[in-house]
KETI-289766 format. One record per residue (C-alpha): residue in three letters; z, y, x. Coordinates in Angstrom, 1 decimal, m for minus. Example, Ala and Ser with C-alpha at 12.3 -4.5 7.8 and 13.67 -1.06 7.14 Angstrom:
# KETI-289766
<node rest="ALA" c3="7.8" c2="m4.5" c1="12.3"/>
<node rest="SER" c3="7.1" c2="m1.1" c1="13.7"/>
//
This chain:
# KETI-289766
<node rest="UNK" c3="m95.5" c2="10.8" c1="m8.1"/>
<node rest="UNK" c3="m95.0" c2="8.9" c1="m11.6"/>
<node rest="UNK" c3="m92.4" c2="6.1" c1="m11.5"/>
<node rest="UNK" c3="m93.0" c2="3.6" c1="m14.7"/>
<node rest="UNK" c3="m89.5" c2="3.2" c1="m16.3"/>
<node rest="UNK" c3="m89.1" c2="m0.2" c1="m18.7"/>
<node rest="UNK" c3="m88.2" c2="0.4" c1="m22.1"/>
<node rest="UNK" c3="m86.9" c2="m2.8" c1="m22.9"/>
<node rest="UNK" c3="m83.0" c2="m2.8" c1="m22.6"/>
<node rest="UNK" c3="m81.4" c2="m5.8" c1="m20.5"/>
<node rest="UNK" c3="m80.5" c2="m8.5" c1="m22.3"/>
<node rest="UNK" c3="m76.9" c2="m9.4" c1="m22.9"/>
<node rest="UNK" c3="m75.7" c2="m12.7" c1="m21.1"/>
<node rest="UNK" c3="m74.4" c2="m15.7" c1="m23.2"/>
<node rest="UNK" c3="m72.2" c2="m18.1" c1="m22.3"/>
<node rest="UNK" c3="m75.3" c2="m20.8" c1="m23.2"/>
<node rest="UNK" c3="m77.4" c2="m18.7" c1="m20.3"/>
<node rest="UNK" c3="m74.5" c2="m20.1" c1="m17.8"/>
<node rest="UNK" c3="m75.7" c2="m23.4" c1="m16.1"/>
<node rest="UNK" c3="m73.3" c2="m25.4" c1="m14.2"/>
<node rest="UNK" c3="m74.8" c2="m24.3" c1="m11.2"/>
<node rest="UNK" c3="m74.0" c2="m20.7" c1="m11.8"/>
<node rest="UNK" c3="m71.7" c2="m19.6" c1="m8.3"/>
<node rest="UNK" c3="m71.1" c2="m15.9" c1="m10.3"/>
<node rest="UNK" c3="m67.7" c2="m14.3" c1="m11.6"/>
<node rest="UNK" c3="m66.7" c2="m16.4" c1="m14.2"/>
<node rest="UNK" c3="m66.1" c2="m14.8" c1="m17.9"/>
<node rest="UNK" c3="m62.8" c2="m12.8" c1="m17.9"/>
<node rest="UNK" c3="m61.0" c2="m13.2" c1="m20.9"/>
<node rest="UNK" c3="m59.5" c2="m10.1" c1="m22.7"/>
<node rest="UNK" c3="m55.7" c2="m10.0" c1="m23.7"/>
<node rest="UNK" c3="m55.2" c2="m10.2" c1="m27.6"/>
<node rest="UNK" c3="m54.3" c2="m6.8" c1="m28.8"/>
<node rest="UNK" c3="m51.2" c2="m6.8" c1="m30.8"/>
<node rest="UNK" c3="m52.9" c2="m4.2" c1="m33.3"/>
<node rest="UNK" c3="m55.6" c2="m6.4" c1="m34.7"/>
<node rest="UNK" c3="m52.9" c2="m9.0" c1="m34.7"/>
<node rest="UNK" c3="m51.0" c2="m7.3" c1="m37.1"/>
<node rest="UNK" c3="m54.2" c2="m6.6" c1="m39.3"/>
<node rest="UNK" c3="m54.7" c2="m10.3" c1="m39.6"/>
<node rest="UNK" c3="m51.5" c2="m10.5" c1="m41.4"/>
<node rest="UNK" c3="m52.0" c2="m12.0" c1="m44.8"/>
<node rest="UNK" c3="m53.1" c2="m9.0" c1="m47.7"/>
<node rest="UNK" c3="m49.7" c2="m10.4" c1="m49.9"/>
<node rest="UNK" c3="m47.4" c2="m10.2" c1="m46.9"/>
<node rest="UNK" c3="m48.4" c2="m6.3" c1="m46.3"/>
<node rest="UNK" c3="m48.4" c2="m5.6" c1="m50.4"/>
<node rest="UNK" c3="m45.0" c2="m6.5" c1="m50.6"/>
<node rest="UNK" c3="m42.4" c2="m4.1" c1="m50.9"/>
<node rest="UNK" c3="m40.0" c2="m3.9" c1="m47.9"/>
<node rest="UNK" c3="m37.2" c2="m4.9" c1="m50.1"/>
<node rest="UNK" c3="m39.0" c2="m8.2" c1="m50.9"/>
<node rest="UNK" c3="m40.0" c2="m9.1" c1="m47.1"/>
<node rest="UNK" c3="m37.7" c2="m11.9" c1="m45.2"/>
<node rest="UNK" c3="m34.7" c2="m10.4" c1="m42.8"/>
<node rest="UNK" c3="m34.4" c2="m11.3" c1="m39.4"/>
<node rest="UNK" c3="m31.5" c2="m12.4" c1="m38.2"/>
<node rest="UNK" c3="m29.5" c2="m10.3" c1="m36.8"/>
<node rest="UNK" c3="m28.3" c2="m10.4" c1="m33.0"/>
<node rest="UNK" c3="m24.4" c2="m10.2" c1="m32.9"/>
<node rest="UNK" c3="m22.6" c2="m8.7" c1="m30.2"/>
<node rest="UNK" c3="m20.9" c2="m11.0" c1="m27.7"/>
<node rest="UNK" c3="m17.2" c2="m10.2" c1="m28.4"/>
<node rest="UNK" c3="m15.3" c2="m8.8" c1="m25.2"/>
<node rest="UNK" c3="m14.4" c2="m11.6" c1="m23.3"/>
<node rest="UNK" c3="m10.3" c2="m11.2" c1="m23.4"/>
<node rest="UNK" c3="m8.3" c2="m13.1" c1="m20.0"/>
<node rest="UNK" c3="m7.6" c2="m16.3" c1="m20.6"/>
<node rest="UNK" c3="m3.8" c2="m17.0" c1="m21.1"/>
<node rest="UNK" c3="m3.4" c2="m19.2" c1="m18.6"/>
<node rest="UNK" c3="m4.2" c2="m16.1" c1="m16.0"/>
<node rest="UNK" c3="m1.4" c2="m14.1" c1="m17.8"/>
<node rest="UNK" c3="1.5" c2="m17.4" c1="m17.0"/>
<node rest="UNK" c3="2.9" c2="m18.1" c1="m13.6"/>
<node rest="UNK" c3="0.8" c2="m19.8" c1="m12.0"/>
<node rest="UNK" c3="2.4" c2="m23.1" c1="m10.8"/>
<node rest="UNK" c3="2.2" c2="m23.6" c1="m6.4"/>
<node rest="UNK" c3="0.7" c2="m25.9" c1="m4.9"/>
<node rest="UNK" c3="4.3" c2="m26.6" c1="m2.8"/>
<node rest="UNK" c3="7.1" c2="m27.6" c1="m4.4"/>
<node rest="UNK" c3="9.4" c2="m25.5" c1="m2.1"/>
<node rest="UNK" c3="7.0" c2="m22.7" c1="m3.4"/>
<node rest="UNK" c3="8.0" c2="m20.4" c1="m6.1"/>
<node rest="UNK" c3="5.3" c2="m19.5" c1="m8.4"/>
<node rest="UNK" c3="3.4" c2="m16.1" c1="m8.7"/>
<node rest="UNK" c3="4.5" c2="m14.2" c1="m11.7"/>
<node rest="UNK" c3="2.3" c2="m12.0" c1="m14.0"/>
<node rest="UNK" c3="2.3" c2="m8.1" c1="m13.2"/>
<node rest="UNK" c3="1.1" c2="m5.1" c1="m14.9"/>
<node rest="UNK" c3="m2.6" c2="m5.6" c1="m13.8"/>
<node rest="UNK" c3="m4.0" c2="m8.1" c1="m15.6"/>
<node rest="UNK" c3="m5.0" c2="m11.3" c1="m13.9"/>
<node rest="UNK" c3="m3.0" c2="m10.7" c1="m10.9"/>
<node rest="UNK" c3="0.2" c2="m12.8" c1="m9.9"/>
<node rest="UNK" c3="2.7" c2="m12.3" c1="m7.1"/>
<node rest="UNK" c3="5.2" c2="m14.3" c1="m5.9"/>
<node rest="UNK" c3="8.6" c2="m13.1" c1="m4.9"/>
<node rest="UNK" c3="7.7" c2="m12.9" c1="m1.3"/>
<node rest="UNK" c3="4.7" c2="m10.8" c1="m2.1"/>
<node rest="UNK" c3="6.6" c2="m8.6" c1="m3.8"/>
<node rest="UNK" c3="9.3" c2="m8.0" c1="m1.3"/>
<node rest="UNK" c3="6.5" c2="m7.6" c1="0.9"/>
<node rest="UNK" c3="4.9" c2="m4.9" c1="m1.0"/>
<node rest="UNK" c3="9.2" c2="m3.4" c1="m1.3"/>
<node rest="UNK" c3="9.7" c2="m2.9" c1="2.2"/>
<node rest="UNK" c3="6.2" c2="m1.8" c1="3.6"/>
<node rest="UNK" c3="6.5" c2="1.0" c1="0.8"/>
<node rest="UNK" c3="10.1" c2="2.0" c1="1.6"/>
<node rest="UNK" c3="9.5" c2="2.3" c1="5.3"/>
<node rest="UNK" c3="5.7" c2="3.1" c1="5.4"/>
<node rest="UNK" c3="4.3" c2="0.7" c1="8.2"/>
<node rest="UNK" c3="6.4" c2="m2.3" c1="9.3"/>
<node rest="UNK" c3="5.0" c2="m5.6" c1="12.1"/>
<node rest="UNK" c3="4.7" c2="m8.5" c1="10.5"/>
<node rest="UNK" c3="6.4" c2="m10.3" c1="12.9"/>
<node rest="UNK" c3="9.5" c2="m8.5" c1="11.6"/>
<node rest="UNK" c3="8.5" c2="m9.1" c1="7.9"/>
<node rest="UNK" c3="7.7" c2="m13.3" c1="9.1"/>
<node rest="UNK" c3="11.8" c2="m13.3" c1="10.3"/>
<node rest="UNK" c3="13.5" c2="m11.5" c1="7.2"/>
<node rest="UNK" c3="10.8" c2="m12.1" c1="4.6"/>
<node rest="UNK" c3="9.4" c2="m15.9" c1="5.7"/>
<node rest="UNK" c3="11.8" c2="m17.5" c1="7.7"/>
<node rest="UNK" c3="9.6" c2="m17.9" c1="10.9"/>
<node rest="UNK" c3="6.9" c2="m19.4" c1="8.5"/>
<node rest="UNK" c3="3.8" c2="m17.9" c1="10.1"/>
<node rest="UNK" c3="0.9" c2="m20.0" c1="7.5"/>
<node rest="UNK" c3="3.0" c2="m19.0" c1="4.9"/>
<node rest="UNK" c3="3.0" c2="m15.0" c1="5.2"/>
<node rest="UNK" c3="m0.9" c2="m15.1" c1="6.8"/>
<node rest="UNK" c3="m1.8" c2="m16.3" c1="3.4"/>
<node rest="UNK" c3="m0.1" c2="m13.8" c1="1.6"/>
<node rest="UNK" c3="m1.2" c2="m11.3" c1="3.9"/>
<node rest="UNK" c3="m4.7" c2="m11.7" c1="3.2"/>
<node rest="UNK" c3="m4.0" c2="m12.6" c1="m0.5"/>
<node rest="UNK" c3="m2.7" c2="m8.9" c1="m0.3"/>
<node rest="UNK" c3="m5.3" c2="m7.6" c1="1.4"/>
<node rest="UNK" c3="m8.0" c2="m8.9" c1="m0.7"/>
<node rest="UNK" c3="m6.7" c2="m7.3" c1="m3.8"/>
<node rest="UNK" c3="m6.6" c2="m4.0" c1="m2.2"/>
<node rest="UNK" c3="m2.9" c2="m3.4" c1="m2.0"/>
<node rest="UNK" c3="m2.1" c2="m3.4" c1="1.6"/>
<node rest="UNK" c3="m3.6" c2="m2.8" c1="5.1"/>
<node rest="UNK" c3="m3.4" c2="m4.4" c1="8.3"/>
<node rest="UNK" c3="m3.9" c2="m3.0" c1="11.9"/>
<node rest="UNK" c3="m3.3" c2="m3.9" c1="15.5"/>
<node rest="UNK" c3="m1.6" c2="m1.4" c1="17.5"/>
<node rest="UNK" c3="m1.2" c2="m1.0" c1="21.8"/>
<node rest="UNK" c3="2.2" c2="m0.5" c1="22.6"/>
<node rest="UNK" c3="3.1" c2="1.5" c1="25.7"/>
<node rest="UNK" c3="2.9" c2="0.6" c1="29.3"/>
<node rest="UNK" c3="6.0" c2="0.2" c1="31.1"/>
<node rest="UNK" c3="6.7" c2="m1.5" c1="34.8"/>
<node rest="UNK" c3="8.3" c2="m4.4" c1="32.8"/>
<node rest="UNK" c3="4.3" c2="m5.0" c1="31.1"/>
<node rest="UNK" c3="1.8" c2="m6.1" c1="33.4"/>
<node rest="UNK" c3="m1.0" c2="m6.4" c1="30.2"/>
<node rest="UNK" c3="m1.1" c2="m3.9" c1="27.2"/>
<node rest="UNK" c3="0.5" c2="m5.5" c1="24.4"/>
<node rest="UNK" c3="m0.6" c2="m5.3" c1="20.9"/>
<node rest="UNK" c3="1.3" c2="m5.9" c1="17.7"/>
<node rest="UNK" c3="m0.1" c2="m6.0" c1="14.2"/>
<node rest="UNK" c3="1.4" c2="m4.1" c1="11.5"/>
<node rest="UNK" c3="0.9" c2="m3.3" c1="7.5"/>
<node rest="UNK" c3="0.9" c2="0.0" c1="5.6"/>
<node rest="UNK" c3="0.2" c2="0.3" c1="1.8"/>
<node rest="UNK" c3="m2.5" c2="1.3" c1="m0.2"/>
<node rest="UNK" c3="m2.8" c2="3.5" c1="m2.9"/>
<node rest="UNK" c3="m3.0" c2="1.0" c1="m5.3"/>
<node rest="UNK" c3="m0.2" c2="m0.9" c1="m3.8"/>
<node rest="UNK" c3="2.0" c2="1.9" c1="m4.3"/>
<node rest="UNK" c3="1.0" c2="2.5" c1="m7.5"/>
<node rest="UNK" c3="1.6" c2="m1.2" c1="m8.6"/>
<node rest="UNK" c3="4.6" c2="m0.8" c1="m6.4"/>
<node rest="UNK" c3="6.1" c2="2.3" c1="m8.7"/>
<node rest="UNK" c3="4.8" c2="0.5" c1="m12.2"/>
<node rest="UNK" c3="6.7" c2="m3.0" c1="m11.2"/>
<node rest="UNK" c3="9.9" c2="m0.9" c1="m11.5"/>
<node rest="UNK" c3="11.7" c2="m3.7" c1="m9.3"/>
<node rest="UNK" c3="12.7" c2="m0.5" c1="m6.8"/>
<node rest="UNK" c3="16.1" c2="0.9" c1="m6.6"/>
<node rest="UNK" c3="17.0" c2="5.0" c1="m8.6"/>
<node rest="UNK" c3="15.9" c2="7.6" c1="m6.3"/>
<node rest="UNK" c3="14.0" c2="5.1" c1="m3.8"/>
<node rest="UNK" c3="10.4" c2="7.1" c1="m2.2"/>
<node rest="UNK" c3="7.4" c2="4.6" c1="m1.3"/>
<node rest="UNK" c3="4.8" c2="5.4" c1="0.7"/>
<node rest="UNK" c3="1.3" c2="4.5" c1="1.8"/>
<node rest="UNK" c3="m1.1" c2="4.6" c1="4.8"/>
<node rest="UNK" c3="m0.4" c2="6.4" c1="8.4"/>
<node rest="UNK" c3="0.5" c2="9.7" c1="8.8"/>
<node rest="UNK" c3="0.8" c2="9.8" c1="13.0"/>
<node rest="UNK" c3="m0.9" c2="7.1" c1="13.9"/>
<node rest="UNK" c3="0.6" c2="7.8" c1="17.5"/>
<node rest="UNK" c3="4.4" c2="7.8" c1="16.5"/>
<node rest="UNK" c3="3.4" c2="4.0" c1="15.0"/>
<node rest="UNK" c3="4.9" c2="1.8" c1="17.7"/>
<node rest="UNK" c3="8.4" c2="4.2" c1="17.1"/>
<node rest="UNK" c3="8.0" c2="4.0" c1="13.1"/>
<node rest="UNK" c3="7.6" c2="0.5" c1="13.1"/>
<node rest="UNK" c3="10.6" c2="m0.3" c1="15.0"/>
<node rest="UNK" c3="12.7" c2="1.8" c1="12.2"/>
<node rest="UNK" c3="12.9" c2="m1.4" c1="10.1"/>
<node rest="UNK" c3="14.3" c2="m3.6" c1="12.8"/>
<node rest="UNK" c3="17.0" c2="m1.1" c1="13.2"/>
<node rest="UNK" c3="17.0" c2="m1.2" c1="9.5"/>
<node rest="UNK" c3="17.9" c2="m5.0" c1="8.9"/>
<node rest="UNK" c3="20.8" c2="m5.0" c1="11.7"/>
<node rest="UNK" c3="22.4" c2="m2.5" c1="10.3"/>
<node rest="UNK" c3="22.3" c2="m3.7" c1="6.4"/>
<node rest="UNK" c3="23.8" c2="m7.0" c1="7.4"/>
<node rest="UNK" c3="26.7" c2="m4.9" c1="8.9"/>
<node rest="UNK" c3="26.5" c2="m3.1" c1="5.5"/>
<node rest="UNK" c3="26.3" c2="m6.5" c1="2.8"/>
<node rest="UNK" c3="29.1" c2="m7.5" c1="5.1"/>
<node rest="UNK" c3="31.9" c2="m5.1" c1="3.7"/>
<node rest="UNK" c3="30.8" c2="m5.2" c1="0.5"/>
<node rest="UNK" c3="27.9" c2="m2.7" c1="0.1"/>
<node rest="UNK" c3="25.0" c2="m3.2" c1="m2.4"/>
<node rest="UNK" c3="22.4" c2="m1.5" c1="m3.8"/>
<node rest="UNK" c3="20.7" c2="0.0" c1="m0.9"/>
<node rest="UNK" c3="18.3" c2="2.7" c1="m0.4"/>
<node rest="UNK" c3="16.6" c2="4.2" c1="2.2"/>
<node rest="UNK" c3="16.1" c2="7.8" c1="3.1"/>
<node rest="UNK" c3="13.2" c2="8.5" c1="5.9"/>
<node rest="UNK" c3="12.9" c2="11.5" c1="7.8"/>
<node rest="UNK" c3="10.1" c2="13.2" c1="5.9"/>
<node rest="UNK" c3="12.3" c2="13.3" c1="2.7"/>
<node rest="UNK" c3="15.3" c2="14.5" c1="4.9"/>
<node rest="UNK" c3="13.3" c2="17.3" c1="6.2"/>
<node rest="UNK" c3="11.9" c2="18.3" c1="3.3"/>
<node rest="UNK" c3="15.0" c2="18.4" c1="1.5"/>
<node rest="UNK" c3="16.8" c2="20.3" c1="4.0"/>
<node rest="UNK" c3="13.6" c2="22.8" c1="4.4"/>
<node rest="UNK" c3="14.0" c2="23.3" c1="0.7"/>
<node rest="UNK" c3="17.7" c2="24.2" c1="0.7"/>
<node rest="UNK" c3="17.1" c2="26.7" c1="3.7"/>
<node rest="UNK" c3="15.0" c2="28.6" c1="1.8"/>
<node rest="UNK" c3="17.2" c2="28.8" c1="m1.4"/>
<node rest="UNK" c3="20.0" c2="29.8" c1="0.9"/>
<node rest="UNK" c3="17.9" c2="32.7" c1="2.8"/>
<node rest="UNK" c3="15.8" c2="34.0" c1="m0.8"/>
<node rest="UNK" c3="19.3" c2="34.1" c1="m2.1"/>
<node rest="UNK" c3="20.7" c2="36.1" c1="0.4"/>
<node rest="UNK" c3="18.5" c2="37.3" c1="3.0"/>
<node rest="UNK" c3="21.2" c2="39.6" c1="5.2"/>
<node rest="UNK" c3="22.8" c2="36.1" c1="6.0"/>
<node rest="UNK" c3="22.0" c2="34.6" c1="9.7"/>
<node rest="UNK" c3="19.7" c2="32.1" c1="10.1"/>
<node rest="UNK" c3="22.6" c2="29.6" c1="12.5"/>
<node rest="UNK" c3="25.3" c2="30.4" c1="9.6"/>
<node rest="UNK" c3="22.6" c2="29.1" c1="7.0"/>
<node rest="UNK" c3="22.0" c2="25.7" c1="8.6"/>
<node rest="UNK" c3="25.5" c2="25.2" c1="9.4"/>
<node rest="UNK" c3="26.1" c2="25.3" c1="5.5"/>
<node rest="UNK" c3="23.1" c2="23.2" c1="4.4"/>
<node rest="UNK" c3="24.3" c2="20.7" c1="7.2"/>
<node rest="UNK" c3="27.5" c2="20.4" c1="5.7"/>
<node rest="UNK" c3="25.8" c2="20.3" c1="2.2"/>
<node rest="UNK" c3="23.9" c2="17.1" c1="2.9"/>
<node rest="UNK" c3="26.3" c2="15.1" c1="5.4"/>
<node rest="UNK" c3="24.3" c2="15.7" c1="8.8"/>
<node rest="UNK" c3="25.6" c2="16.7" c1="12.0"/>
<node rest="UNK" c3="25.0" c2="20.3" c1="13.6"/>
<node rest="UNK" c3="24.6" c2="20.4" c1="17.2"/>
<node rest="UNK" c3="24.2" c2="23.4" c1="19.3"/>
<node rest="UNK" c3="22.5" c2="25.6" c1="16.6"/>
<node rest="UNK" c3="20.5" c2="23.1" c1="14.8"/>
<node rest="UNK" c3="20.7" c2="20.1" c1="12.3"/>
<node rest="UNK" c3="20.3" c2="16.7" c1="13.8"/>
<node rest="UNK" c3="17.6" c2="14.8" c1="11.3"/>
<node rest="UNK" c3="17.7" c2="11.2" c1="11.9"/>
<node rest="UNK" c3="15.0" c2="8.2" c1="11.6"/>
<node rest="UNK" c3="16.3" c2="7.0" c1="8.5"/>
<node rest="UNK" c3="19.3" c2="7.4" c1="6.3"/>
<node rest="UNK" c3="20.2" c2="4.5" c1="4.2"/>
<node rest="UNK" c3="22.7" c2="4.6" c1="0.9"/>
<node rest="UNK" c3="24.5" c2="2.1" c1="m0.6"/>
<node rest="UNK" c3="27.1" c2="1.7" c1="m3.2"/>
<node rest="UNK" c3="30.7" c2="0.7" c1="m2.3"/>
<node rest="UNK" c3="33.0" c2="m1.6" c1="m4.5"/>
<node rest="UNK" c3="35.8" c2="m0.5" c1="m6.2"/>
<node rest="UNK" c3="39.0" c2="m0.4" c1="m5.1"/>
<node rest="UNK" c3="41.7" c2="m2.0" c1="m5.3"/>
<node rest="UNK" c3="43.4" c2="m1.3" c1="m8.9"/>
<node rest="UNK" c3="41.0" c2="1.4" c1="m9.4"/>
<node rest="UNK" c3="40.7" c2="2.3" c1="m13.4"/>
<node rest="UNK" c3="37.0" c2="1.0" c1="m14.4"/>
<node rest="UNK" c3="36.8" c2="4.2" c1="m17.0"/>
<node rest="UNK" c3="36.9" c2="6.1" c1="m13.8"/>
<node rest="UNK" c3="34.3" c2="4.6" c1="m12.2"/>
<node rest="UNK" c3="32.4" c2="5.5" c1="m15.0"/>
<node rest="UNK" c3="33.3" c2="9.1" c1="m15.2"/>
<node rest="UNK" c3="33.1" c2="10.1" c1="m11.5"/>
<node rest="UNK" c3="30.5" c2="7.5" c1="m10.5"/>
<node rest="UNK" c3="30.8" c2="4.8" c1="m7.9"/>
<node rest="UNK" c3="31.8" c2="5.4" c1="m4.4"/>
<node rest="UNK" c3="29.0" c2="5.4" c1="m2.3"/>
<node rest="UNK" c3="28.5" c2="5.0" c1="1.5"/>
<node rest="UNK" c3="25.2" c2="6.4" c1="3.8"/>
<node rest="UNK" c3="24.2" c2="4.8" c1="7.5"/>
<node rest="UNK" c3="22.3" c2="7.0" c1="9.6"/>
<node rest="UNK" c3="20.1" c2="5.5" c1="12.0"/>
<node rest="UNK" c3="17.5" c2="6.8" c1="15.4"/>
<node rest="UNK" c3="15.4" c2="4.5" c1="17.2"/>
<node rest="UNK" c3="15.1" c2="5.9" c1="20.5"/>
<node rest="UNK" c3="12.0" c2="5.7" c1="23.1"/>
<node rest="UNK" c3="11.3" c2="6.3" c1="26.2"/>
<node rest="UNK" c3="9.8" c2="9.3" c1="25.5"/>
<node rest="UNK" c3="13.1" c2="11.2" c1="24.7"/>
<node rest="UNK" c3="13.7" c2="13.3" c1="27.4"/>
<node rest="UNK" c3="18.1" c2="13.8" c1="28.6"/>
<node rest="UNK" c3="18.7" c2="16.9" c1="26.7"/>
<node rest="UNK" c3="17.5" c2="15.2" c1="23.5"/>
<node rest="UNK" c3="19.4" c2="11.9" c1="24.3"/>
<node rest="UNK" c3="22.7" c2="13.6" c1="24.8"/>
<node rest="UNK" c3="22.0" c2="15.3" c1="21.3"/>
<node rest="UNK" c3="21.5" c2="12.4" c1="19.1"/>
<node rest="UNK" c3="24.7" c2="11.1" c1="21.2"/>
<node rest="UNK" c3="26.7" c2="14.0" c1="20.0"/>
<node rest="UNK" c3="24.8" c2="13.4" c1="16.5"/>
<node rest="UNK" c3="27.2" c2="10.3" c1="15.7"/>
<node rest="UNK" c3="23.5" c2="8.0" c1="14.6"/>
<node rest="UNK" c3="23.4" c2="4.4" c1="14.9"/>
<node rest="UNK" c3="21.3" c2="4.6" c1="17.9"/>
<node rest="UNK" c3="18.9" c2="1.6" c1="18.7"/>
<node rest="UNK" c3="16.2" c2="1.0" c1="21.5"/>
<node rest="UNK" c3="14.5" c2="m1.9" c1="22.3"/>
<node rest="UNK" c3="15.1" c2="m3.8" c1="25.6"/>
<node rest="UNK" c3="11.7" c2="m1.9" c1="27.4"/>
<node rest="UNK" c3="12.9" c2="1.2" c1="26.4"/>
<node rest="UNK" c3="16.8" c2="0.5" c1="27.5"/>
<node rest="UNK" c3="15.2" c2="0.1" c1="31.0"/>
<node rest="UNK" c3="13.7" c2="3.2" c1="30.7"/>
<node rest="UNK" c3="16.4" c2="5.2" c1="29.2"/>
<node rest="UNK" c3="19.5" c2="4.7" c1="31.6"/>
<node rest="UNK" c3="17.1" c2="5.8" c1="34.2"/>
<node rest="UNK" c3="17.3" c2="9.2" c1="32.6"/>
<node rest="UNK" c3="20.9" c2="9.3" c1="32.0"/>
<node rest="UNK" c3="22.5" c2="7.7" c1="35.1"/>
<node rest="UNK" c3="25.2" c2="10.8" c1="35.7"/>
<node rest="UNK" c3="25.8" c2="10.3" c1="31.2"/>
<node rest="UNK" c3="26.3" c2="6.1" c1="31.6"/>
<node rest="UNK" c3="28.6" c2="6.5" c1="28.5"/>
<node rest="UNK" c3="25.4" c2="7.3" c1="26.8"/>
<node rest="UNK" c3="24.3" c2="3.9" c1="26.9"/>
<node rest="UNK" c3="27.6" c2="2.5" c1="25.2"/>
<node rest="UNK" c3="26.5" c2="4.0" c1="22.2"/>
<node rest="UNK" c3="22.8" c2="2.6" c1="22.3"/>
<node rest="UNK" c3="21.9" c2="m0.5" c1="20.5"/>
<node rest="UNK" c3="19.5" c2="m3.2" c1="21.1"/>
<node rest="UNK" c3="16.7" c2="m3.9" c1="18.6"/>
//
């Protein structure tokens, strides 16, 4: 079968073929190609020599934005009765003397309640320390938590207390401030979250018994907690046994007892919550030049805050120990229960 094939190429369309009535695609219209823009650039302009051409200006870098010096000043409080922030190490970042002390003791003693901090710190001003609080938190220095206390008969409904650790970067800022007494440890975060209710209570015990201290005279104080006891104590055991290794083990920790002021009772060293230094003034018609030479007198406080988890035998201990022994009034309840036939025991426990 032969099919007839036209010769005749179609015709291209024109945009005078269009009529108005036309309901097709209309004409798409091509992008200009930047090449053949360039090639209709004047002959002269592309004979010139590059030297000869016109520079563009040139696009300057924005200089670094430095902080303003307004951010670097105290900045002034909205309260009179309030002092204001003052510039720290980080730039752009003011505390106020509260905030600071704030920073002090939840460093020194780990985790402390806020309600504690809103009676020492704040004066029973709760709006006041909130703000702070979440001033604090917002810069990343400190945490806050809610804790359950322990059940007792006395609580009919768990009870929950809220208290604040450091962070990192609050004990960092903390150690650069420099506002910390020689020799003073900080720390941040938890390290048994179950033992918080009992750590917590440490800085209660704390404040009752440095207003007993600023009372004779004492200044400067410090405070020792248990994990620096222990390790220091750890560390002179083993220097003691590497030294000599024929030497018993009981004769060993009754030296390094002696060495750092704790009590031993019935074979081992009593370690106590917290152990807090302080310098005493001088006596009497004491020569200053001596004071210089031999150092100031100094004085130490050990403390235990006792719970009702401390079974008799461990009670009688830290009895014969000699500590400042405090318990609050739940666990008082609990403890003479324990030690009814030992009632003297309870003479020498204090009340948080």
């Amino acid at each position: 079968m032969r099919l007839d094939i036209p010769q005749d190429l179609p015709r291209r369309r024109d945009e005078s073929d269009s009529s108005p009535n036309d309901t097709r695609t209309p004409k798409r219209t091509v992008p200009e190609n930047p090449l053949r823009h360039r090639l209709k650039q004047p002959d002269d302009r592309r004979a010139a020599p590059r030297g000869d051409r016109p520079r563009a200006p040139r696009r300057e870098k924005a200089p670094a934005q430095d902080v303003p010096r307004e951010r670097r000043r105290p900045v002034p409080s909205g309260d009179p009765r309030r002092p204001s922030r003052s510039a720290t190490n980080i730039v752009g970042l003011e505390l106020r003397p509260e905030e600071k002390l704030l920073l002090r003791e939840a460093g020194r003693f780990r985790v402390v309640r806020t309600a504690d901090l809103r009676e020492s710190l704040y004066r029973g001003k709760s709006g006041t320390l909130e703000n702070d609080l979440r001033y604090l938190r917002g810069k990343g220095l400190i945490e806050t938590a809610h804790v359950n206390l322990r059940r007792d008969g006395r609580r009919r409904s768990i009870e929950r207390v809220e208290v604040v650790t450091l962070t990192k970067e609050g004990r960092s800022l903390l150690i650069k401030d420099g506002d910390l007494p020689k020799d003073q440890k900080v720390y941040a975060g938890l390290v048994k979250p179950r033992e918080v209710e009992h750590d917590s209570q440490i800085y209660r015990a704390y404040r009752k018994e440095a207003e007993s201290i600023e009372g004779k005279g004492g200044t400067n104080l410090r405070v020792k907690l248990d994990y620096e006891i222990k390790a220091d104590v750890q560390k002179a055991i083993y220097r003691e046994r590497k030294a000599n290794p024929a030497r018993g083990m009981a004769e060993i920790k009754e030296q390094v007892a002696k060495q750092f002021d704790l009590p031993f009772v019935n074979g081992g060293i009593q370690i106590p919550d917290a152990r807090i230094e302080y310098d005493l003034p001088r006596e009497a018609g004491q020569d200053p030049s001596l004071d210089q030479d031999q150092g100031s007198r100094t004085g130490h406080e050990d403390i235990e805050v006792l719970t009702a988890a401390y079974h008799r035998g461990h009670l009688r201990s830290k009895a014969q120990a000699g500590f400042r022994n405090y318990a609050s009034a739940a666990d008082r309840s609990s403890l003479t229960a324990k030690i009814e036939d030992d009632s003297h025991l309870m003479e020498n426990i204090l009340e948080l």
